[in-house]
C-alpha positions as CSV (number, residue, x, y, z in Angstrom):
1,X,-11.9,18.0,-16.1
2,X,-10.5,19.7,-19.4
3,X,-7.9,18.6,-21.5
4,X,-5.9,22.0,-20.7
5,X,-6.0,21.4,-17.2
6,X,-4.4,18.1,-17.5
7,X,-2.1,19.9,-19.8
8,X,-1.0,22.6,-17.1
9,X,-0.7,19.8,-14.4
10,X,1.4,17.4,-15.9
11,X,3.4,20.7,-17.4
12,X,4.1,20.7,-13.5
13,X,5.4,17.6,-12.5
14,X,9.5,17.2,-12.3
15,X,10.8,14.3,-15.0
16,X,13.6,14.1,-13.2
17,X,15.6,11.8,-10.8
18,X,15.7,13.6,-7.5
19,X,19.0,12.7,-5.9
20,X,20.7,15.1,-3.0
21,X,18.3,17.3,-3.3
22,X,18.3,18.0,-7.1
23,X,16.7,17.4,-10.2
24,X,19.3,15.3,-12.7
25,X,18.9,13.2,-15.9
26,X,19.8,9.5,-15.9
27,X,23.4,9.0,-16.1
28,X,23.0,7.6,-19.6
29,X,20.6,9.8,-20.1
30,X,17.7,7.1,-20.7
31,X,13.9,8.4,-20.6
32,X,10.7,6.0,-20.5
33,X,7.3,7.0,-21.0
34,X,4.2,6.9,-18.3
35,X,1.1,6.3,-20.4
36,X,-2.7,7.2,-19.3
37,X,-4.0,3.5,-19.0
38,X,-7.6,4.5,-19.7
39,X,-6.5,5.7,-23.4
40,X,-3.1,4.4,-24.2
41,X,-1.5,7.8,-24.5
42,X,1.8,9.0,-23.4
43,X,1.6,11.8,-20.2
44,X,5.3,12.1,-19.8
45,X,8.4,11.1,-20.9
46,X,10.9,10.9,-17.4
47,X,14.1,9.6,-16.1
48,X,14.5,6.2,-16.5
49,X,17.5,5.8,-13.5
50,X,20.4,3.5,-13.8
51,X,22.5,1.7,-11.6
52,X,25.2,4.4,-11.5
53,X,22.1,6.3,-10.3
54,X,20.6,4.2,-7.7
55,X,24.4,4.4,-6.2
56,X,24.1,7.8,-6.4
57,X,20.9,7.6,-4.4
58,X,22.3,6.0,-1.5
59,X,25.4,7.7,-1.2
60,X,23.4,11.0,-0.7
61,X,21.1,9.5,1.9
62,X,24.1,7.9,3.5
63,X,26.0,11.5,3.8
64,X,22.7,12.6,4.8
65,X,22.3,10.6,7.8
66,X,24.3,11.6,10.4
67,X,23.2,15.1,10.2
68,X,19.4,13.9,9.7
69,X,19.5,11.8,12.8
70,X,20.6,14.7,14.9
71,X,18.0,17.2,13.4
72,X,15.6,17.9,16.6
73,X,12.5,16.2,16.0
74,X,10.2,19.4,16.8
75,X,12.0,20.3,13.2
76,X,11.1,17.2,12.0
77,X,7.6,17.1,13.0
78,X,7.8,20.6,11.5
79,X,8.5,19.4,7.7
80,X,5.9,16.9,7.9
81,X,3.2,18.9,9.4
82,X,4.2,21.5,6.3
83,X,4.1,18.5,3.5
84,X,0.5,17.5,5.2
85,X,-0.8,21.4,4.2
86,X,0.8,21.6,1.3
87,X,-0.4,17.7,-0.2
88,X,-4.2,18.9,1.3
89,X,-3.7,22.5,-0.1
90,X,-2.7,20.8,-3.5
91,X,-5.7,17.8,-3.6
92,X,-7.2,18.3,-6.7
93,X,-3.4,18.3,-8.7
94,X,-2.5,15.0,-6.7
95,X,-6.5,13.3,-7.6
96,X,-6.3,14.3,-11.3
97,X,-2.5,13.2,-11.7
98,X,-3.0,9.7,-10.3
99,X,-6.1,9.5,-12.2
100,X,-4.0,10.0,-15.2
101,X,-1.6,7.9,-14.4
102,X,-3.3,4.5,-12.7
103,X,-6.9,5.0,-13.5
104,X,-8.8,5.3,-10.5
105,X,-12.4,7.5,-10.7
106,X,-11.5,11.0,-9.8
107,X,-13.7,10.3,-6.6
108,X,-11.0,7.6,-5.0
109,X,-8.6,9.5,-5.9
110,X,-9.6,12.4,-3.8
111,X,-10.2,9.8,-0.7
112,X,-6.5,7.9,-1.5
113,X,-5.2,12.2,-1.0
114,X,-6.5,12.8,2.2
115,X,-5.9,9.2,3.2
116,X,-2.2,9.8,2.4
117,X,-1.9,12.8,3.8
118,X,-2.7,11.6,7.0
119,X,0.0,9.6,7.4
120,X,2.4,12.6,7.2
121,X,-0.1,14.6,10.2
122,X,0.5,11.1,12.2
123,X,3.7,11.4,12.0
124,X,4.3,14.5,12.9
125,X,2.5,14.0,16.1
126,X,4.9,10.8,17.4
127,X,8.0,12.1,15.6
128,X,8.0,14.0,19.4
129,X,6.9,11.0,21.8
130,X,10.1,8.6,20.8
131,X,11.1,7.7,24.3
132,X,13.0,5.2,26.1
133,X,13.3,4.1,29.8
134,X,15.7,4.3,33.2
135,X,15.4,1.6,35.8
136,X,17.3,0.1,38.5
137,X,18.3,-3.3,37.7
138,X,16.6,-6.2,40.1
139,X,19.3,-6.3,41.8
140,X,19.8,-3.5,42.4
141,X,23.4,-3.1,41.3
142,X,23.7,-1.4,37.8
143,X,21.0,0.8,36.1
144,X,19.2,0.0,32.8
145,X,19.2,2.9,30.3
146,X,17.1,2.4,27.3
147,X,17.3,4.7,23.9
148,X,15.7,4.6,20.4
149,X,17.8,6.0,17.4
150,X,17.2,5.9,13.7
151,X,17.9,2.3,11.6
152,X,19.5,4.5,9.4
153,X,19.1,4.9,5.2
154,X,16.7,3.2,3.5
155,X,15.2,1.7,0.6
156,X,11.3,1.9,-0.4
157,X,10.0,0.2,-2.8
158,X,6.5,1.3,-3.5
159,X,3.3,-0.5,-5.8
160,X,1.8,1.4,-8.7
161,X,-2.1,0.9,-6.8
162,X,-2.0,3.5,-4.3
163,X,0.7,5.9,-5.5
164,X,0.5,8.9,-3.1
165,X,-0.4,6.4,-0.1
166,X,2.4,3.8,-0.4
167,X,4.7,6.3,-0.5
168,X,3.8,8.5,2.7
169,X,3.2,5.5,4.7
170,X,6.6,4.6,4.6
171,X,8.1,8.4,3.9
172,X,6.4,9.8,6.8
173,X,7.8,7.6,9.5
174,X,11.1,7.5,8.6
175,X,11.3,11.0,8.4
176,X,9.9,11.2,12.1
177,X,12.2,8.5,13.3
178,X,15.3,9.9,11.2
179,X,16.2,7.9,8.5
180,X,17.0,9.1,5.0
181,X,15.8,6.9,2.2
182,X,15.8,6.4,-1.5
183,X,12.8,5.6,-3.1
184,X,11.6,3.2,-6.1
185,X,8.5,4.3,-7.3
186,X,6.0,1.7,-9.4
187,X,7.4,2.1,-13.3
188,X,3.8,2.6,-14.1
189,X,3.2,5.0,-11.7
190,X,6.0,7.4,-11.1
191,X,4.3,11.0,-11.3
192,X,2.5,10.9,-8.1
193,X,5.6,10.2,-6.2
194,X,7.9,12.8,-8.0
195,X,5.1,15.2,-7.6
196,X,5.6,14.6,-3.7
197,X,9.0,15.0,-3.6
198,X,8.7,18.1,-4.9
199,X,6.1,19.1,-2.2
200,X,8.7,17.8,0.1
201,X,11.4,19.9,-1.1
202,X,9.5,22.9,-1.1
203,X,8.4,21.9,2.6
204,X,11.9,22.1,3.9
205,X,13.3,18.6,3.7
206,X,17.1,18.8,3.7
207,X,18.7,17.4,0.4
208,X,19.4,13.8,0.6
209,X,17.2,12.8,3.2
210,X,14.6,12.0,0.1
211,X,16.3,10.6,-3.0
212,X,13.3,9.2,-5.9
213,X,14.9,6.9,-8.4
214,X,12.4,5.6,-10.5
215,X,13.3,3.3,-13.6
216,X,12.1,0.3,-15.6
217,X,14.4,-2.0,-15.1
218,X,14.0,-2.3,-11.3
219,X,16.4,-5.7,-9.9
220,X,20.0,-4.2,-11.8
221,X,18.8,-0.7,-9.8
222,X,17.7,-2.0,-6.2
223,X,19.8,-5.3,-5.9
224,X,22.7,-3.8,-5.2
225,X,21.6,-1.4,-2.8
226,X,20.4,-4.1,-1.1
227,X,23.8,-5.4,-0.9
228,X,25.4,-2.5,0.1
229,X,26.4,-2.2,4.0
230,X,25.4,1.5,4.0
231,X,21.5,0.3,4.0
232,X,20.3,-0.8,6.5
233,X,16.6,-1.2,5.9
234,X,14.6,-2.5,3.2
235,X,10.7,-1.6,3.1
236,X,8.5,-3.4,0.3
237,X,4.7,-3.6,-0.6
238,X,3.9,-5.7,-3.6
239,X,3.3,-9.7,-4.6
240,X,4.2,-12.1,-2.3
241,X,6.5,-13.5,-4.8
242,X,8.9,-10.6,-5.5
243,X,8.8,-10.4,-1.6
244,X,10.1,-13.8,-1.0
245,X,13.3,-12.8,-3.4
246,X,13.8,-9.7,-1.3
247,X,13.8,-10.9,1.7
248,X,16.6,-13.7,0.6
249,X,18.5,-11.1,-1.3
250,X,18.6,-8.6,2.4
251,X,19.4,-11.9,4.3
252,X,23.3,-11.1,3.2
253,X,23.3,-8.0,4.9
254,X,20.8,-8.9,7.7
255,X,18.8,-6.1,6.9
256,X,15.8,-4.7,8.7
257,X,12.9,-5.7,6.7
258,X,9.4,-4.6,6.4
259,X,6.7,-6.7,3.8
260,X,3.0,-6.0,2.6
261,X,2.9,-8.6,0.4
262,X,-0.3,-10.6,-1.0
263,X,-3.3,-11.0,-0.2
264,X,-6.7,-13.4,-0.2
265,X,-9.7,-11.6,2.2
266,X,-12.1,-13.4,2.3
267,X,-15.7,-11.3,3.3
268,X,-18.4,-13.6,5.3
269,X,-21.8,-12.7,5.8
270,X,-24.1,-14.7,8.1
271,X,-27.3,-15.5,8.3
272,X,-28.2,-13.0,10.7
273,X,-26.4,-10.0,9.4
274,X,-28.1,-7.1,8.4
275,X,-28.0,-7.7,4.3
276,X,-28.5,-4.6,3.1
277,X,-25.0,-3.0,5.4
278,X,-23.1,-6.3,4.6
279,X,-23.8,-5.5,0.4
280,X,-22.5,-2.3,1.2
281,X,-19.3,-3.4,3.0
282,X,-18.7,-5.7,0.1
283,X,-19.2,-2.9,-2.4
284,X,-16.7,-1.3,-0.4
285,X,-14.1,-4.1,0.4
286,X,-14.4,-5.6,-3.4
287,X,-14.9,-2.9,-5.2
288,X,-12.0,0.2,-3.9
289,X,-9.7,0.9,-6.7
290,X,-11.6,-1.6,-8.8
291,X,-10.3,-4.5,-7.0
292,X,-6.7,-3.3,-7.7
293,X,-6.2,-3.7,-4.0
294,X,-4.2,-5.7,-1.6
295,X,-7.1,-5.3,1.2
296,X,-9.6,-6.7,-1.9
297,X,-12.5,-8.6,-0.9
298,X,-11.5,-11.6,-2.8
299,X,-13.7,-14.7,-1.6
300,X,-17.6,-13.8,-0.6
301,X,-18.0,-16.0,1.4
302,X,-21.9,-16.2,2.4
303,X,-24.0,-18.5,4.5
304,X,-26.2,-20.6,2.3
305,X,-29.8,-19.6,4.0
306,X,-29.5,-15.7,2.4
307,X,-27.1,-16.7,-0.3
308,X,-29.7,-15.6,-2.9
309,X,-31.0,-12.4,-1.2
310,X,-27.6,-11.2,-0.8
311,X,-26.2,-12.5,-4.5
312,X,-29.5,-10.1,-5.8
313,X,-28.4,-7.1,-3.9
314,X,-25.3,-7.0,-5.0
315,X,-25.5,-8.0,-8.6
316,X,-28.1,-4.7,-8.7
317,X,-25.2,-2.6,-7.3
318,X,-22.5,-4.2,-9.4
319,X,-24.6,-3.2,-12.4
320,X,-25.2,0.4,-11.5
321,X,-21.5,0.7,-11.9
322,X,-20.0,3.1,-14.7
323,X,-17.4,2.1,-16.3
324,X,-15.2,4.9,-17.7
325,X,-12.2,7.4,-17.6
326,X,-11.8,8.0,-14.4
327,X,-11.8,11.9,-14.9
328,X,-15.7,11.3,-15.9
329,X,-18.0,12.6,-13.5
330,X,-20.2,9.3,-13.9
331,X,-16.8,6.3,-13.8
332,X,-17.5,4.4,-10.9
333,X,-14.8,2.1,-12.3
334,X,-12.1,3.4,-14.7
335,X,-9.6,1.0,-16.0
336,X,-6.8,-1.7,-15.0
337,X,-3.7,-0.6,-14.6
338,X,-2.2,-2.6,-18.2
339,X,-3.3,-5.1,-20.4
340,X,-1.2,-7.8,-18.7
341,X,-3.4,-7.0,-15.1
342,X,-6.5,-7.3,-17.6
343,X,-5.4,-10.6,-19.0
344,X,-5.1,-12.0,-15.3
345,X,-8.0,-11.0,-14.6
346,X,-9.9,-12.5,-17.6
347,X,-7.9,-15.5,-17.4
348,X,-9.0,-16.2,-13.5
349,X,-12.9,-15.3,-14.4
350,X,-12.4,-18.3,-17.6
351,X,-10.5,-20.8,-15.1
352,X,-13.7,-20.2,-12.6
353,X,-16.2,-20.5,-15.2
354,X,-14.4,-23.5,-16.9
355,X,-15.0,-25.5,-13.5
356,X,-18.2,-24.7,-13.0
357,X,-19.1,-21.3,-11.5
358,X,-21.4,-19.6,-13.1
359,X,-21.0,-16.2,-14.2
360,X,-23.9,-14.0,-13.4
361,X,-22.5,-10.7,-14.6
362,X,-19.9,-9.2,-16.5
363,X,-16.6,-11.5,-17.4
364,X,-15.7,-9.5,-20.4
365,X,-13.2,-6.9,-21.7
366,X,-14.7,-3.3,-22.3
367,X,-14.4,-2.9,-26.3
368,X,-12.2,0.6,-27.3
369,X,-9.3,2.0,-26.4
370,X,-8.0,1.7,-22.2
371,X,-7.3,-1.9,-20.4
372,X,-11.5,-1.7,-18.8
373,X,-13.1,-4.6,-17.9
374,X,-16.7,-5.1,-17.1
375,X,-18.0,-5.3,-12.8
376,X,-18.3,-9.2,-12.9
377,X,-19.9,-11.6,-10.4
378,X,-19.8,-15.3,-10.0
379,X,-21.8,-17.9,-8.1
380,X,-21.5,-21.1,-7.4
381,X,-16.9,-21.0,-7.7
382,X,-15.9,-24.2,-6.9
383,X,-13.1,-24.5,-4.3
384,X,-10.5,-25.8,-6.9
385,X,-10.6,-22.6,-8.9
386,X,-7.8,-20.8,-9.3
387,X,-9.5,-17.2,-8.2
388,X,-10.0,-19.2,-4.7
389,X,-6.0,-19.0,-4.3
390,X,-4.5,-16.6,-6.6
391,X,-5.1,-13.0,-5.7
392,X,-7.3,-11.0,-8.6
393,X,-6.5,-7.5,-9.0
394,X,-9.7,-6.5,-10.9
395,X,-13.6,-5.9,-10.2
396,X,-14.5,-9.6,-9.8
397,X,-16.9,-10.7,-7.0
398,X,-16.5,-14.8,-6.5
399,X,-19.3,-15.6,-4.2
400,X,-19.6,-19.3,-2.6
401,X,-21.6,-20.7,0.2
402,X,-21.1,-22.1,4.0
403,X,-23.4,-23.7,6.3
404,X,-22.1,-23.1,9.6
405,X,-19.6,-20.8,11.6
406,X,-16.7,-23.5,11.7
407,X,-17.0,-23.9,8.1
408,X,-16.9,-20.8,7.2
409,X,-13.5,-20.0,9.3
410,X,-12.1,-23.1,7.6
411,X,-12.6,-21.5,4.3
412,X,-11.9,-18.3,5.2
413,X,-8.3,-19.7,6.4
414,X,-7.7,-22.2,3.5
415,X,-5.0,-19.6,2.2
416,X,-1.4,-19.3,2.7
417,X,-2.3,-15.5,2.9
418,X,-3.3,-13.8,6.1
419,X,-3.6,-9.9,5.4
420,X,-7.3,-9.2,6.3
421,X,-10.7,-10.6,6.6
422,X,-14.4,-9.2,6.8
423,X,-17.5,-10.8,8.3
424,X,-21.2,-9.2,8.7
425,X,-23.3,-10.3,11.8
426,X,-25.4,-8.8,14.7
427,X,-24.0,-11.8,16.8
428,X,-20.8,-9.6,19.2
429,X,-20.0,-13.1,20.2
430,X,-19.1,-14.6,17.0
431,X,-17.7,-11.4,15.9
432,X,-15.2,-12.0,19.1
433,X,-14.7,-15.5,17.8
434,X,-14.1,-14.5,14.3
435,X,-11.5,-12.1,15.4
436,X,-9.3,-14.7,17.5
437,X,-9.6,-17.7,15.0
438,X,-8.7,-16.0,11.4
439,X,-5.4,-15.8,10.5
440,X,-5.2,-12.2,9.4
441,X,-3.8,-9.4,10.8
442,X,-6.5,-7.4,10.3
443,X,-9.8,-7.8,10.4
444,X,-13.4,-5.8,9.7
445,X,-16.3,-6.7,11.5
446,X,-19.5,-5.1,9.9
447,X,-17.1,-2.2,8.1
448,X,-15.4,-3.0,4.3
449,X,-12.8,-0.2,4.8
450,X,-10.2,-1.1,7.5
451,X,-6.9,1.0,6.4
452,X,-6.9,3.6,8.8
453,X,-3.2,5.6,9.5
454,X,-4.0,5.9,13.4
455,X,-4.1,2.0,13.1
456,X,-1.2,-1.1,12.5
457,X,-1.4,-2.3,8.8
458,X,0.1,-5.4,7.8
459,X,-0.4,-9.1,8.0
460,X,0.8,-12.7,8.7
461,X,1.7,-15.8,7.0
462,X,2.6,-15.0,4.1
463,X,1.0,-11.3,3.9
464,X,4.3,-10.2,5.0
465,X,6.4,-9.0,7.7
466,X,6.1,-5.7,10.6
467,X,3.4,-2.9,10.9
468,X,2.6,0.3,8.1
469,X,0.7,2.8,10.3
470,X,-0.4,3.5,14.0
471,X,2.1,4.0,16.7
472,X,3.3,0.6,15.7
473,X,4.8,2.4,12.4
474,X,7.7,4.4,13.6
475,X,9.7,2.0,15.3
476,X,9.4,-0.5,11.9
477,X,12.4,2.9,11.8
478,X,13.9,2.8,15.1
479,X,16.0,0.5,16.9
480,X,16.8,-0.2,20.8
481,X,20.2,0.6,22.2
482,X,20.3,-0.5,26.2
483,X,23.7,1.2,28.2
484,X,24.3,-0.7,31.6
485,X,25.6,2.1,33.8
486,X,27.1,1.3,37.2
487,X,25.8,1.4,40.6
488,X,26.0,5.6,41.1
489,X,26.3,4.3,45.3
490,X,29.2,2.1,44.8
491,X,31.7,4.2,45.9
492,X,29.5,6.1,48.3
């Protein structure tokens, strides 16, 4: 990928806020730069939105609502089937630009595209198949009419990991249900998501259903929104700890609320799995986005009677892993997202090592410019170390040991997280077991890769709240009106 062609793409990408349908400075004016994370360098100075502006925001998706929620869904499916041809049409722009702007090899980035995309071909199938019901009442005496009609305007706020993805997964089926929304792109991240509102625009969305405020100084911008009576649903996906404040701060309003919070997956192979698929499900599960991943593989959790065999196979295909720009042809890992992520990171990998484990590869900062950190394994993590609990956003595989099936479910629910779990076996009847007795709400047996847009994403404890995805996503948009009608043979 040249330097020109970066040049030309970023050239492309609006700076602005997008409110009511147009492209405005901040109202003070304020700009903030979004800077390549694999060199250091600026790609853009944009917007940096202000309160004044996030009030702006909602008071064109709340104008827009009323004439949204009456738009005939066909249309709707319409605008959503045109954004899915145009984001697929446009791949390459949308890889290269959040390769620039998070880090990700070139390669992920074109599998995060089509994966986002989907959602917005998803949607556009069920925004036609919202239905309700008519029944008699038991007793015969009244009838039961059921409906489904928008929540109303929105607020998103979106992570800097996946930036095309997070944002069409929650996008997509509001649009399909109805619902305008305003937006909060990641401040590290912003580009892919005004690049998509463009596409959007351009795809006939009707000003104000889509309003993008992104800004770096987040809680004076969204809090009082979140206070405001004219939202009426908050959608989040980020730490478990910011998620806890927002759902206290929506309490006031009793807003509808959706969370993807944390995460802790543990990955168990046992003895009889086939070692060779369960390395390459860990590759996959540990090693997506360079472990910046909610879904991450972050305990290995391996019986102790192919512990070795399996620790061998993947230390050889951790070490086959190039790190590097992600626009290189050979990056297999490009680099963390800032230099705070990479300190976490390094700081969980000491903790571990401090306590015992032993680190078998990697553990170290890439020298030069860009937040890279070496593939790292370790063996032998004791329970008490804090990579056991804390969620590590970064390409470290913590491998431990279990003897038997019931200790290996104890481990693997030792967490107050419960987002999603993976487990290699040949064994269909302990793959049923595993799948009632973890405490996730997802779970992989003998894949690495479970996100799937046809499918319910989301988890329990405290992984959050309601369902991303499937025909479970739209009515996280919709909500149930019942009208009692009286007996039609009363007065017959």
């Amino acid at each position: 990928m040249t330097a020109e062609a970066e040049r030309a793409l970023l050239a492309s990408v609006p700076t602005g806020l997008f409110i009511g349908g147009q492209w405005r400075e901040a109202a003070d004016g304020g700009t903030f730069d979004v800077r390549d994370p694999s060199t250091g360098d600026v790609l853009l100075s944009i917007a940096d939105a202000t309160p004044a502006d996030g009030d702006a925001a909602l008071a064109s998706a709340f104008a827009a609502q009323k004439g949204w929620a009456k738009t005939a869904p066909r249309l709707r499916a319409e605008i959503l089937r045109t954004a899915f041809e145009a984001v697929t049409a446009r791949a390459d722009d949308f890889a290269l630009l959040m390769t620039l702007e998070m880090g990700k090899p070139l390669a992920e980035a074109r599998g995060e595209v089509a994966y986002g995309a989907e959602f917005l071909r998803w949607f556009s199938e069920e925004t036609a198949r919202i239905s309700g019901r008519f029944a008699t009442a038991p007793d015969g005496a009244s009838r039961l009419l059921v409906t489904k009609r928008p929540v109303g305007p929105c607020l998103f706020i979106t992570p800097w990991n996946f930036p095309l993805a997070m944002a069409t997964r929650k996008i997509a089926p509001a649009i399909a249900a109805g619902c305008t929304m305003v937006l909060k792109p990641a401040a590290l991240t912003p580009l892919t998501a005004l690049l998509f509102a463009q596409v959007l625009q351009e795809s006939g969305l009707p000003a104000g259903v889509l309003n993008v405020v992104q800004t770096t100084n987040a809680g004076p911008v969204t809090a009082p929104l979140i206070q405001d009576p004219r939202l009426r649903k908050l959608s989040f996906t980020g730490s478990t700890e910011v998620g806890r404040r927002l759902i206290k701060d929506a309490a006031d309003q009793v807003l509808r609320v959706s969370m993807e919070l944390g995460g802790n997956a543990p990955f168990l192979v046992f003895d009889d799995a086939d070692l060779d698929k369960a390395v390459a499900g860990a590759m996959l599960a540990k090693m997506r986005n360079g472990g910046e991943a909610c879904t991450a593989a972050n305990r290995i959790l391996v019986h102790e009677g192919v512990a070795e065999e399996f620790t061998e196979k993947l230390l050889e295909r951790m070490r086959a892993h190039t790190v590097a720009r992600g626009t290189d042809p050979a990056s297999k890992i490009g680099p963390l997202v800032d230099e705070g992520t990479r300190t976490k990171v390094h700081e969980l990998v000491t903790d571990a090592v401090d306590r015992g484990a032993t680190l078998a590869l990697g553990g170290r900062s890439v020298d030069g410019p860009g937040y890279f950190y070496e593939p790292t394994v370790l063996t032998h993590v004791p329970a008490d170390a804090r990579i056991m609990s804390e969620e590590v956003f970064g390409p470290v595989a913590p491998i431990l040991t279990f003897a038997t099936e019931a200790e290996a479910i104890r481990l693997a629910n030792d967490t107050e997280f419960g987002l999603v779990a993976y487990a290699f076996t040949r064994d269909l009847n302990r793959g049923l077991r595993l799948a009632e007795e973890l405490e996730v709400g997802m779970f992989g047996l003998n894949t690495g890769i479970v996100s799937n847009p046809a499918a319910p994403f989301g988890g329990v404890k405290q992984s959050g709240l309601g369902r991303e995805g499937g025909f479970e996503g739209i009515d996280e948009y919709l909500e149930t009106r019942y009208v009692g009608i009286a007996d039609p043979y009363a007065d017959a």
